[in-house]
Kinemage of the C-alpha trace (Angstrom):
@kinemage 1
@onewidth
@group {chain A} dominant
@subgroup {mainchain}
@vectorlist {calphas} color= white
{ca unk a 1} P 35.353 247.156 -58.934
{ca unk a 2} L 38.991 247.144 -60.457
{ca unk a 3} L 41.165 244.064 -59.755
{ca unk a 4} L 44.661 244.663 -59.815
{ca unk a 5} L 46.926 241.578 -60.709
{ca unk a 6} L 47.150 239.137 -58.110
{ca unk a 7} L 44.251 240.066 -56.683
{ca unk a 8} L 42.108 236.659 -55.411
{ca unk a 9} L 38.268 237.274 -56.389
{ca unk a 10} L 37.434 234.372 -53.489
{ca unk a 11} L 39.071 236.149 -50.348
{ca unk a 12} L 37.433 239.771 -50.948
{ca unk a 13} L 36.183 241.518 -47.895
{ca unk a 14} L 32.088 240.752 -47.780
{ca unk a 15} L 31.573 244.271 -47.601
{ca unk a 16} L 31.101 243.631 -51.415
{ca unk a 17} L 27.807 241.730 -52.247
{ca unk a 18} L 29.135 238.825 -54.870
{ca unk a 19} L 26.352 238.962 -57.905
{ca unk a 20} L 26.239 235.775 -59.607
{ca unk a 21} L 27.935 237.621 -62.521
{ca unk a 22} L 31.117 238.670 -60.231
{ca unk a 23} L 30.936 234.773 -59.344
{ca unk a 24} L 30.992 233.588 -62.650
{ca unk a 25} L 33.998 235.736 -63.963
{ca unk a 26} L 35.652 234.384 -61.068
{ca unk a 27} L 35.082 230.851 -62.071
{ca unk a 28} L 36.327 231.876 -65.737
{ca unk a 29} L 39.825 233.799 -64.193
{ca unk a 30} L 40.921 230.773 -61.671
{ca unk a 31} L 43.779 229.301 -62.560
{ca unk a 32} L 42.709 225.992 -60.847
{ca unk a 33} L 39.955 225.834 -62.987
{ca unk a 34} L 41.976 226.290 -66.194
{ca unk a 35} L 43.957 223.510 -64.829
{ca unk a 36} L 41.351 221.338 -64.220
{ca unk a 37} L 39.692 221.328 -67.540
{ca unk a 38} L 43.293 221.110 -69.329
{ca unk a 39} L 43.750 217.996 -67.629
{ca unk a 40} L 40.025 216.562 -68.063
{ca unk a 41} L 40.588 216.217 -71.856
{ca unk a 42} L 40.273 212.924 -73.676
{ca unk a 43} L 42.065 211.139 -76.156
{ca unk a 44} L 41.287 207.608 -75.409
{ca unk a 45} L 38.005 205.646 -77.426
{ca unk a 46} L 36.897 204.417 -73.904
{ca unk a 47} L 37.116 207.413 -72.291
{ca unk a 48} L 35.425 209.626 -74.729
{ca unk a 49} L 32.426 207.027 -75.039
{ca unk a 50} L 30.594 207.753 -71.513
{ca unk a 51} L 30.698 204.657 -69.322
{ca unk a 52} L 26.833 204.257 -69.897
{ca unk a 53} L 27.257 203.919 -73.459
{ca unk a 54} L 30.356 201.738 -72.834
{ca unk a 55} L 28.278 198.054 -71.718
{ca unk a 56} L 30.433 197.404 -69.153
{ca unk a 57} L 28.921 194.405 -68.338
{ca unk a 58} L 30.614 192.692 -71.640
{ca unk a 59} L 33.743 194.357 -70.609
{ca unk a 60} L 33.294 192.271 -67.414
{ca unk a 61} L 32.496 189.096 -69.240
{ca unk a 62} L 35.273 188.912 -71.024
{ca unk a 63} L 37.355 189.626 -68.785
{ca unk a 64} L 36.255 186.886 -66.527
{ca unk a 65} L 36.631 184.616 -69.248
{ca unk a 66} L 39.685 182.253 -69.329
{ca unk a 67} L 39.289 181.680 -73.278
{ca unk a 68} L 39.360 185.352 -74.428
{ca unk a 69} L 41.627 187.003 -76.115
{ca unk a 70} L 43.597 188.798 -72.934
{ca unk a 71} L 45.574 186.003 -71.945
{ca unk a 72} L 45.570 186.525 -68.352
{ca unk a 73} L 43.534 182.915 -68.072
{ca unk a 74} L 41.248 182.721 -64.854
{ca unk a 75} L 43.119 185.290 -62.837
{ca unk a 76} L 39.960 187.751 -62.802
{ca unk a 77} L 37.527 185.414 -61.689
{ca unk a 78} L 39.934 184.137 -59.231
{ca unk a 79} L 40.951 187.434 -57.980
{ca unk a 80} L 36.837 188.607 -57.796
{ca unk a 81} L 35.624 185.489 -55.655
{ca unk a 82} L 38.721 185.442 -53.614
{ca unk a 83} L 37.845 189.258 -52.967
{ca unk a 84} L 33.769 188.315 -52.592
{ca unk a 85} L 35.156 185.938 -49.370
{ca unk a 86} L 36.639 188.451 -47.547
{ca unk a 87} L 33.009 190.168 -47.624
{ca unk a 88} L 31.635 190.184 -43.654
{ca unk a 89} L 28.145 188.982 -45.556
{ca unk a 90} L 29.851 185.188 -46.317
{ca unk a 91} L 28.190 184.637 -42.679
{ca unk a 92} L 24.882 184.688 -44.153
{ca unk a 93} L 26.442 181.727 -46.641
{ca unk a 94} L 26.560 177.833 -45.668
{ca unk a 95} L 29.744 176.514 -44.387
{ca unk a 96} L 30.139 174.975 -47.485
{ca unk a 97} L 30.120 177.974 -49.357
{ca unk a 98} L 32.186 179.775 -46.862
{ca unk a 99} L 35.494 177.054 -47.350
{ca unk a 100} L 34.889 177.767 -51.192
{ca unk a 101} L 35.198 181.053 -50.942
{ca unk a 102} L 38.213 180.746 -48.789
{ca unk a 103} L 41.357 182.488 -50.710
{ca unk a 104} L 43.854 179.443 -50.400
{ca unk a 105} L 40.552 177.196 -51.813
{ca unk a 106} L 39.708 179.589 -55.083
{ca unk a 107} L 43.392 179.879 -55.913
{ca unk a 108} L 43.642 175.997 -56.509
{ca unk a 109} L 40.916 175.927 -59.143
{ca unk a 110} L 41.188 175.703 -62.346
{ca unk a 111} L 37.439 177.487 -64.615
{ca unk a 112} L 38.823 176.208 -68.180
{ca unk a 113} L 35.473 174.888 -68.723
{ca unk a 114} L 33.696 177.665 -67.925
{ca unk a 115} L 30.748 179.352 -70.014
{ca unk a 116} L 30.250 183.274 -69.623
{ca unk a 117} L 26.965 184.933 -70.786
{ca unk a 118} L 25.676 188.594 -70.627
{ca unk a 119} L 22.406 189.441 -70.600
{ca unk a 120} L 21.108 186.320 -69.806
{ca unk a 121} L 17.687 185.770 -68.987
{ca unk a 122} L 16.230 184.210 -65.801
{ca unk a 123} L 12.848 182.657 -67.080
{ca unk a 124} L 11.024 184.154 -64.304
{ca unk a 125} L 7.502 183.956 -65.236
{ca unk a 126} L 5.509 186.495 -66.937
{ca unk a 127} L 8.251 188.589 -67.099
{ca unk a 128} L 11.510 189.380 -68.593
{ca unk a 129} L 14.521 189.457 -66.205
{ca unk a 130} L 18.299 189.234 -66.850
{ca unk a 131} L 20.911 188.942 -64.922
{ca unk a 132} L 23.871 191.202 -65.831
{ca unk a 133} L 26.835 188.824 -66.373
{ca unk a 134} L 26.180 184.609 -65.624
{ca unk a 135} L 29.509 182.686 -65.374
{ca unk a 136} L 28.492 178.567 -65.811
{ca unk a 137} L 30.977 175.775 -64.914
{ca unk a 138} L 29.150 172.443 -65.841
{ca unk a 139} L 32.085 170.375 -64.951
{ca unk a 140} L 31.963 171.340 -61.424
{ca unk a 141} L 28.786 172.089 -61.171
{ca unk a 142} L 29.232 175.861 -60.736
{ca unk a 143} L 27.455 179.169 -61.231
{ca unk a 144} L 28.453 182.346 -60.729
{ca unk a 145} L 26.153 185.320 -60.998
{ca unk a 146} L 27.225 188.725 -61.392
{ca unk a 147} L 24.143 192.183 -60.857
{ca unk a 148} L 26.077 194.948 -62.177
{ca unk a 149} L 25.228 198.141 -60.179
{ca unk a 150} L 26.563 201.157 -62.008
{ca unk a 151} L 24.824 203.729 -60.935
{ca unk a 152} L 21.900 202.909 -60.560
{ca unk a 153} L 19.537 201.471 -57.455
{ca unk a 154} L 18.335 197.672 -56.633
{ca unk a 155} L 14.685 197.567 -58.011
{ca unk a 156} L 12.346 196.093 -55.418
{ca unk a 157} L 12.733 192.436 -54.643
{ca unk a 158} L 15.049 192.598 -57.127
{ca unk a 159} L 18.080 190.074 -55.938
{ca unk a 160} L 15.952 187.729 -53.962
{ca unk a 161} L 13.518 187.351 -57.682
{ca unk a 162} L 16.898 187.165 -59.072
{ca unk a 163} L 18.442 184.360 -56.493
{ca unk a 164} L 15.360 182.657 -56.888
{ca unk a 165} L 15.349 182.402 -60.357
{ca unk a 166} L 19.135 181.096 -60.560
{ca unk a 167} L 18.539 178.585 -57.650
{ca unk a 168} L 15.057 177.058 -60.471
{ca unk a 169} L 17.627 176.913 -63.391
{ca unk a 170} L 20.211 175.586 -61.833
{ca unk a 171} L 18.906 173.651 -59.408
{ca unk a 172} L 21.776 170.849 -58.371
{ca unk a 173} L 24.761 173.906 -58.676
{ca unk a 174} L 26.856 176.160 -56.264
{ca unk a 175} L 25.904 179.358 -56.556
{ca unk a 176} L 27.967 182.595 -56.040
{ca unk a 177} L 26.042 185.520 -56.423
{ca unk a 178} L 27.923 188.989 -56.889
{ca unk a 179} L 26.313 192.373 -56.530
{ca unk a 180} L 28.945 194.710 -57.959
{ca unk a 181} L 27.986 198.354 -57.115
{ca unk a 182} L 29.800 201.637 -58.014
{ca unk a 183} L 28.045 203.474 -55.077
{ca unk a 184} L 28.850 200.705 -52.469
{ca unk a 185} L 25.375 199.763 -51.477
{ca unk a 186} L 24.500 196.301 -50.163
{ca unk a 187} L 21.879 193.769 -51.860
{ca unk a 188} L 18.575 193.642 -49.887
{ca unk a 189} L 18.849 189.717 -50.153
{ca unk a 190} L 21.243 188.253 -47.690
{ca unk a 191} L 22.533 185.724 -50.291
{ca unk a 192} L 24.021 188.361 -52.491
{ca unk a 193} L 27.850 189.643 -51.691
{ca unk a 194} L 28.671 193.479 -52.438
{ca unk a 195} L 31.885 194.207 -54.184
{ca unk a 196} L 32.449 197.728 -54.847
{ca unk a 197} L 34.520 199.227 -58.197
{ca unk a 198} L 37.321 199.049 -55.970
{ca unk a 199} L 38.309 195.500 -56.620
{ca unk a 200} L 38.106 196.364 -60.588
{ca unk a 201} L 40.426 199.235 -60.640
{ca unk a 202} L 42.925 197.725 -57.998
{ca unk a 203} L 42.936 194.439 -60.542
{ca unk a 204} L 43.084 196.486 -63.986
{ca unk a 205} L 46.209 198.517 -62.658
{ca unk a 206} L 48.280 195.280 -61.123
{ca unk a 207} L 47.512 193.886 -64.826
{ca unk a 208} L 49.339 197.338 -65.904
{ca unk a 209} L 52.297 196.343 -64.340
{ca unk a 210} L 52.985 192.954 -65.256
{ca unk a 211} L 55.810 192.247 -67.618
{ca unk a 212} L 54.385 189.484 -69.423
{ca unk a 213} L 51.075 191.019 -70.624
{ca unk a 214} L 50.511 192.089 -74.005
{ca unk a 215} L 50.993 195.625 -74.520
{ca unk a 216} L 47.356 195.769 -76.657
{ca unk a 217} L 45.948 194.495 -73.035
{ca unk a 218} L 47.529 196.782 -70.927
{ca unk a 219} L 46.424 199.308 -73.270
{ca unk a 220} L 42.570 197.994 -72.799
{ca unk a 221} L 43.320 197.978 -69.648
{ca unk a 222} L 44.653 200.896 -68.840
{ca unk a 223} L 41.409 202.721 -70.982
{ca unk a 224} L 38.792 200.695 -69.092
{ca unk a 225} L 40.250 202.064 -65.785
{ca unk a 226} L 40.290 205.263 -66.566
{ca unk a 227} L 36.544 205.300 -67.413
{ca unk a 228} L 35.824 203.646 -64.340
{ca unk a 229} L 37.708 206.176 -62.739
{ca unk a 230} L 36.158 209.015 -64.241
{ca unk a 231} L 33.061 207.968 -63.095
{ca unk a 232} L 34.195 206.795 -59.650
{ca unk a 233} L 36.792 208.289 -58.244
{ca unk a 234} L 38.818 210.631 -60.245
{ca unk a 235} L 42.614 209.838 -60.208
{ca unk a 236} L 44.813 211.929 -57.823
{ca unk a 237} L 48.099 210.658 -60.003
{ca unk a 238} L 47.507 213.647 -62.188
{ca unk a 239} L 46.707 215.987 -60.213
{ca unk a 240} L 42.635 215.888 -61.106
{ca unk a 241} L 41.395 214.808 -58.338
{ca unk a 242} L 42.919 217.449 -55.767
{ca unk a 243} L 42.215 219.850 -58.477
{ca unk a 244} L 38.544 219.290 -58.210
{ca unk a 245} L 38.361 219.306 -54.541
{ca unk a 246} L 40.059 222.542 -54.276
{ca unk a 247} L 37.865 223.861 -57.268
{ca unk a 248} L 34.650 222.806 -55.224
{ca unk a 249} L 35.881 223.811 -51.991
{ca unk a 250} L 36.359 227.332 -53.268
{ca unk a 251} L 33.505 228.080 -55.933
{ca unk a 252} L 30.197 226.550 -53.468
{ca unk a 253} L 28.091 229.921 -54.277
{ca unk a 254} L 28.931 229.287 -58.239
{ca unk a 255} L 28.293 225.776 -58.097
{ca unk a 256} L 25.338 226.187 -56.417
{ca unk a 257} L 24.151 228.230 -59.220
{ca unk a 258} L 24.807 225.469 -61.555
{ca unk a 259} L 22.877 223.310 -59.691
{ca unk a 260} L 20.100 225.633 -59.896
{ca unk a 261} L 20.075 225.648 -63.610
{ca unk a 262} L 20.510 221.829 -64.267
{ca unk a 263} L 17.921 219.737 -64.660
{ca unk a 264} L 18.799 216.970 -62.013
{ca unk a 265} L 20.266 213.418 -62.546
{ca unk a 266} L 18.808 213.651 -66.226
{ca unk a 267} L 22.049 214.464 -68.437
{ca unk a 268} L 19.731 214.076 -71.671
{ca unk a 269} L 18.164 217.025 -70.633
{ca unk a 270} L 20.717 219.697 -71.099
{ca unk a 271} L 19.490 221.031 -74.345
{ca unk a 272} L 16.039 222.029 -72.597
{ca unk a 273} L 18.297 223.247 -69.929
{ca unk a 274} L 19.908 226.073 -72.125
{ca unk a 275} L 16.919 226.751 -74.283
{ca unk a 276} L 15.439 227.852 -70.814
{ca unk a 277} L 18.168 229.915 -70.030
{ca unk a 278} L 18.505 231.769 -73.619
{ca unk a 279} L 14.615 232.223 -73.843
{ca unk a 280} L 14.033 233.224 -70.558
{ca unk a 281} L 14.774 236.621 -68.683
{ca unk a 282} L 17.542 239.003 -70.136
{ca unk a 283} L 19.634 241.352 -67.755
{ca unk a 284} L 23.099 240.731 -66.446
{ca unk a 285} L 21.838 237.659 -64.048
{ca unk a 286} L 20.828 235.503 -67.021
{ca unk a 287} L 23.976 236.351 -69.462
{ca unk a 288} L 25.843 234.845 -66.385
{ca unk a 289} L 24.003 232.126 -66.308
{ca unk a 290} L 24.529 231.086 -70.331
{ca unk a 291} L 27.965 231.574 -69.642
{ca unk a 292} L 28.123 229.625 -66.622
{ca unk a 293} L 26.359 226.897 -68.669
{ca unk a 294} L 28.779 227.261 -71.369
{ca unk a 295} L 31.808 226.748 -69.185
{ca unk a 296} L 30.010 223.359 -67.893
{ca unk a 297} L 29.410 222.353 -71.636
{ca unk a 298} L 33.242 222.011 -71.667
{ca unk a 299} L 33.622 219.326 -69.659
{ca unk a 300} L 30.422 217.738 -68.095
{ca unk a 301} L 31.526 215.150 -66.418
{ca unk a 302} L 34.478 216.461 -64.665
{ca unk a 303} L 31.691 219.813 -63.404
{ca unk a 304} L 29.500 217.222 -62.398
{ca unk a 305} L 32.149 215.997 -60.231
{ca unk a 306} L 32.628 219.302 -59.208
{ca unk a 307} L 28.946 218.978 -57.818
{ca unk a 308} L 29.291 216.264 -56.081
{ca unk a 309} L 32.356 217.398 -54.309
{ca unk a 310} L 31.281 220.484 -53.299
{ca unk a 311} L 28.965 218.684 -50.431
{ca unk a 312} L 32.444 217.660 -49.070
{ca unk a 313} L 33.735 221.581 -48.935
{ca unk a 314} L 33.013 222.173 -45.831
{ca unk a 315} L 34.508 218.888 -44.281
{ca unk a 316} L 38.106 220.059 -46.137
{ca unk a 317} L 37.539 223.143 -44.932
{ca unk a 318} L 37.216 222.289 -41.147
{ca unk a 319} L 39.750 219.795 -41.087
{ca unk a 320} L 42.216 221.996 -42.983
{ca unk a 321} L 41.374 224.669 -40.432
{ca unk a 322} L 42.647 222.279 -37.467
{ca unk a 323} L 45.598 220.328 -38.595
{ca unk a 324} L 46.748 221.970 -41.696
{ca unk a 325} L 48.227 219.982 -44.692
{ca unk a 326} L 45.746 217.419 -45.598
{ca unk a 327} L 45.524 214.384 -47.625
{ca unk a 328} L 42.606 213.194 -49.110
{ca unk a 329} L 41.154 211.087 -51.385
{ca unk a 330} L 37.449 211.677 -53.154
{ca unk a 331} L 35.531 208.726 -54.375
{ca unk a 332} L 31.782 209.010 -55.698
{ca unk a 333} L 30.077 209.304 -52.492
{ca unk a 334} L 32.458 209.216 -49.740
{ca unk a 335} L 35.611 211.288 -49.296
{ca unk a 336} L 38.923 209.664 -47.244
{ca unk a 337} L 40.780 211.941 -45.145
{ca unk a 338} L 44.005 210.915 -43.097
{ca unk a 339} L 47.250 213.278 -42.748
{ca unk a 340} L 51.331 212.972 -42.895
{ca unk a 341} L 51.746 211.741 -39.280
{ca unk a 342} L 49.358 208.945 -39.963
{ca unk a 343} L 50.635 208.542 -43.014
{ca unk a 344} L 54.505 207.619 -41.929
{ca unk a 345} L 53.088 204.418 -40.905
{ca unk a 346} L 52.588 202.782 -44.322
{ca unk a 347} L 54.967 200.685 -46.416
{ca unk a 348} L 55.086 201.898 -49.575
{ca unk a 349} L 55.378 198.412 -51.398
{ca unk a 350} L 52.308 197.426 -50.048
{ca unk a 351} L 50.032 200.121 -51.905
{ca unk a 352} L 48.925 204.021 -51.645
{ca unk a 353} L 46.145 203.278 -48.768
{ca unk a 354} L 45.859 205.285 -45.613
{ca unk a 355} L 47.108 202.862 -42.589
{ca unk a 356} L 44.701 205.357 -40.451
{ca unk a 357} L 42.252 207.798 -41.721
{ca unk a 358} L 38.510 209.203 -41.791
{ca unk a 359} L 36.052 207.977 -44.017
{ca unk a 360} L 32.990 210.713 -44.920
{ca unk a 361} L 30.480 209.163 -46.676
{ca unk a 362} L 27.322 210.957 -48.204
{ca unk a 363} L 23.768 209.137 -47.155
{ca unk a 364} L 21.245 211.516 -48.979
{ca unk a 365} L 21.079 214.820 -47.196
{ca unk a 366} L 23.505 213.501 -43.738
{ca unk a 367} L 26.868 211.667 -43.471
{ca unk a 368} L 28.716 208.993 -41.794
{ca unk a 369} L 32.195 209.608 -40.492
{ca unk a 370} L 34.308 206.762 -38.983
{ca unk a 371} L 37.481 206.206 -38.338
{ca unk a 372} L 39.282 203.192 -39.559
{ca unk a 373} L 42.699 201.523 -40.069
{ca unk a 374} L 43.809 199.652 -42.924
{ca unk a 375} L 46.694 196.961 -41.680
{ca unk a 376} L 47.271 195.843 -45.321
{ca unk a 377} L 49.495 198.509 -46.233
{ca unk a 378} L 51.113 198.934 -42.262
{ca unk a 379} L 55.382 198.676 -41.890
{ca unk a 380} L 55.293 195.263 -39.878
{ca unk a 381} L 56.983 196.682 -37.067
{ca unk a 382} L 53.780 198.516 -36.376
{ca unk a 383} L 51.192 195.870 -37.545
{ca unk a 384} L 51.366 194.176 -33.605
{ca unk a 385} L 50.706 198.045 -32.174
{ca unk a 386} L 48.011 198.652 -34.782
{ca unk a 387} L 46.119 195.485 -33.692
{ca unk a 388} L 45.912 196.248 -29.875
{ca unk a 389} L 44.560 199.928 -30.606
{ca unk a 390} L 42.287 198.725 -32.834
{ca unk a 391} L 40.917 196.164 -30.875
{ca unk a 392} L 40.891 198.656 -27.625
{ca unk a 393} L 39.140 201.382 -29.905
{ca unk a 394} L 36.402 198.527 -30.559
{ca unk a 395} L 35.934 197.306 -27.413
{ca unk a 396} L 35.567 201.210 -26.014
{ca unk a 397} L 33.132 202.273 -28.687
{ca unk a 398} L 30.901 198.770 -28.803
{ca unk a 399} L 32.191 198.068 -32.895
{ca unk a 400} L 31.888 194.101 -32.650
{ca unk a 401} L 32.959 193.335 -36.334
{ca unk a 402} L 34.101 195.612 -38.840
{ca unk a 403} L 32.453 195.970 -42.052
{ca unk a 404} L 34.909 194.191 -44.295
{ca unk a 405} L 37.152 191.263 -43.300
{ca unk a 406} L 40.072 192.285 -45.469
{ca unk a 407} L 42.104 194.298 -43.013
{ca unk a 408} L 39.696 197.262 -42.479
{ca unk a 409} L 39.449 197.795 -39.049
{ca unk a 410} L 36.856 200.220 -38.067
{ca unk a 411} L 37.542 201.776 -34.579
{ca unk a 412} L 34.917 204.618 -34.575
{ca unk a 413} L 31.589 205.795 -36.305
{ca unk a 414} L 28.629 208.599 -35.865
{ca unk a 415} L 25.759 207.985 -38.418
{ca unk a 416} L 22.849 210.338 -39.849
{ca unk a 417} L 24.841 213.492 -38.980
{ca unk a 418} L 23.755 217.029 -40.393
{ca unk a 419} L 26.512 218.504 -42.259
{ca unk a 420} L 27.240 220.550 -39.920
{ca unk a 421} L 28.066 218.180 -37.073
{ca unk a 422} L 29.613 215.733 -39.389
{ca unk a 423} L 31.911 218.280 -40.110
{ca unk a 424} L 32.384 218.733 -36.365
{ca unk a 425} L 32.807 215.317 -36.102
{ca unk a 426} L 35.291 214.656 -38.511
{ca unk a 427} L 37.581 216.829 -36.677
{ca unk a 428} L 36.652 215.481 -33.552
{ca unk a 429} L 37.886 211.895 -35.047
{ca unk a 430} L 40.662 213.042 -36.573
{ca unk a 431} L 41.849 214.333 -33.444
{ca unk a 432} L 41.310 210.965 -31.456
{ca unk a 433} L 43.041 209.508 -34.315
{ca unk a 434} L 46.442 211.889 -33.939
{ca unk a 435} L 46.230 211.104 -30.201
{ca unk a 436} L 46.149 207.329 -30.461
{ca unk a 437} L 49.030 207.365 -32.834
{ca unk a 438} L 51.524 210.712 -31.931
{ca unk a 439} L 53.647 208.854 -29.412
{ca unk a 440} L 53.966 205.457 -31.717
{ca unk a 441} L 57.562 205.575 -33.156
């Protein structure tokens, strides 16, 4: 078939059967996609080392540390436990606990004395544990105990052998016990509060923008970010991050053949990968595919985002379909939608959140939509307004506590939906969302 200039290879009538061949060569001729791997290049150390060779737990450490090098003092470990008590899982904690954690408490402290190990082993018997980052504080009588989660799963029993461990070595201490997690899962043990990646990159970019800090740091800084980004939710500042949504919104039959010829969650294994595809069939099918895994040898990581964000096509797709310009923003494993009249609501100075929006999160093969509000970026005229429907929205659909006490209100939620009907659902939400908040001036 001839294609004339201008011509887009995604919108031709079905009356053509697409080969994987015609698929790939549209892949290759997208502009999008052109743009997308222009802009996924990388001149930074940090970002060229892949976060997993990058121990981020020592990036961690010392930056928790008041006697390193960054001169920002306690600041980080004040900002992560004041963030770790507005978790909804400080009930589980003592009272105690609870007033420790309590923002105008951890802001009076001073950690000078504090010691900060990585790696640091538990002494559990008959077996080698560590705990990722341990933060000591003999003077007042303090431990704080950080379980890095960067992709990757809790082992079994894994926090309450940990917990355990911590409570036999330091027997006569406080201890705060962090489960950071790039995927946003929660500890099995109830003692354990989850942080997501969220807290990192919000406190790495306010760093950016103070005066006073060393321009070296905010360099550091500004690297570390970025890598966490890559890996966790893909700036849209640039432009990547819509690029890749619209990329996987409009290449799911190519993508799905890249799928098909990677070996799953096992990066190492790419070289096996193409030897299987240059020593196996020949024909027209199997030159595609080389050159489809060529195109991915460009830039893995940002085609592996690609993969992940294609499960979120179809929820773009629907929602485009019924209210037209979009915003959205794509994080690992859930997606945030929300939309311009929505979006009037926020005050700028307060941060780039959505006051109202849908949040899409991917649970294996089903999602989980629900609706939320966010009052910490809300104009205060509204915040009053915001309040009542968000209490009224609980009280009709039987939410009793949101998830997180830090001005997340969650109003609505559907769980274990097909794609399908999450889809469906989304733009049923989205809907109850516009009608709660069209008349609101």
């Amino acid at each position: 078939m001839a294609l004339t200039p201008g011509t887009n290879l995604l919108h031709l009538t079905c009356r053509t059967r697409m080969t994987l061949e015609f698929l790939v060569d549209a892949l290759y001729a997208d502009s999008d996609v052109q743009r997308m791997l222009a802009l996924s290049t990388h001149s930074d150390a940090l970002q060229i080392c892949f976060p997993k060779e990058v121990n981020i737990s020592r990036f961690l450490a010392w930056l928790i540390d008041p006697t390193q090098g960054h001169g920002l003092g306690d600041q980080a470990i004040k900002s992560l436990l004041t963030r770790a008590g507005q978790s909804s899982r400080t009930d589980y904690l003592g009272l105690n606990d609870r007033r420790f954690l309590a923002a105008s408490n951890v802001q009076t402290l001073a950690f000078s004395s504090i010691v900060v190990m990585t790696e640091a082993e538990l002494g559990v018997h008959n077996q080698k544990r560590y705990i990722d980052v341990l933060a000591v504080d003999p003077a007042a009588k303090l431990y704080i105990a950080i379980e890095n989660k960067f992709g990757h799963h809790e082992g079994k029993d894994q926090t309450k052998t940990y917990y355990e461990a911590l409570r036999d070595l330091y027997p006569n201490y406080r201890g705060i016990h962090i489960y950071l997690d790039s995927h946003e899962n929660e500890p099995d043990h109830e003692q354990w509060i989850p942080i997501d990646y969220t807290w990192l990159t919000i406190f790495l970019t306010q760093i950016e923008q103070l005066a006073w800090v060393a321009p070296h740091v905010k360099s550091t800084m500004a690297q570390f970010r970025r890598v966490i980004q890559e890996e966790e939710e893909i700036a849209d500042s640039d432009g990547l991050g819509k690029l890749v949504t619209t990329v996987a919104s409009n290449h799911d039959e190519a993508l799905e053949a890249l799928h098909d010829i990677l070996t799953a969650n096992a990066p190492r294994s790419r070289a096996k990968d193409l030897a299987k595809l240059i020593n196996g069939p020949s024909g027209n099918e199997a030159k595609a595919n080389v050159r489809l895994f060529q195109l991915y040898a460009r830039r893995p990581l940002i085609w592996d985002r690609c993969l992940k964000e294609r499960k979120f096509a179809r929820f773009h797709t629907a929602l485009h379909e019924a209210f037209g310009t979009l915003l959205s923003d794509p994080l690992r494993v859930v997606t945030y939608f929300s939309l311009e009249l929505l979006d009037r609501f926020r005050d700028d100075e307060l941060g780039g959140s959505f006051p109202a929006a849908i949040r899409v999160r991917q649970e294996g093969d089903h999602f989980r939509v629900t609706s939320f509000i966010f009052l910490g970026c809300v104009k205060s005229q509204y915040r009053d307004t915001f309040i009542k429907i968000a209490n009224a929205e609980r009280a009709l659909h039987n939410i009793r506590k949101t998830s997180r006490e830090d001005g997340f209100f969650t109003i609505r939620r559907s769980e274990s939906l097909p794609p399908a009907r999450a889809a469906a659902e989304a733009v049923e939400q989205m809907r109850n969302l516009v009608a709660l908040f069209k008349d609101l001036h």
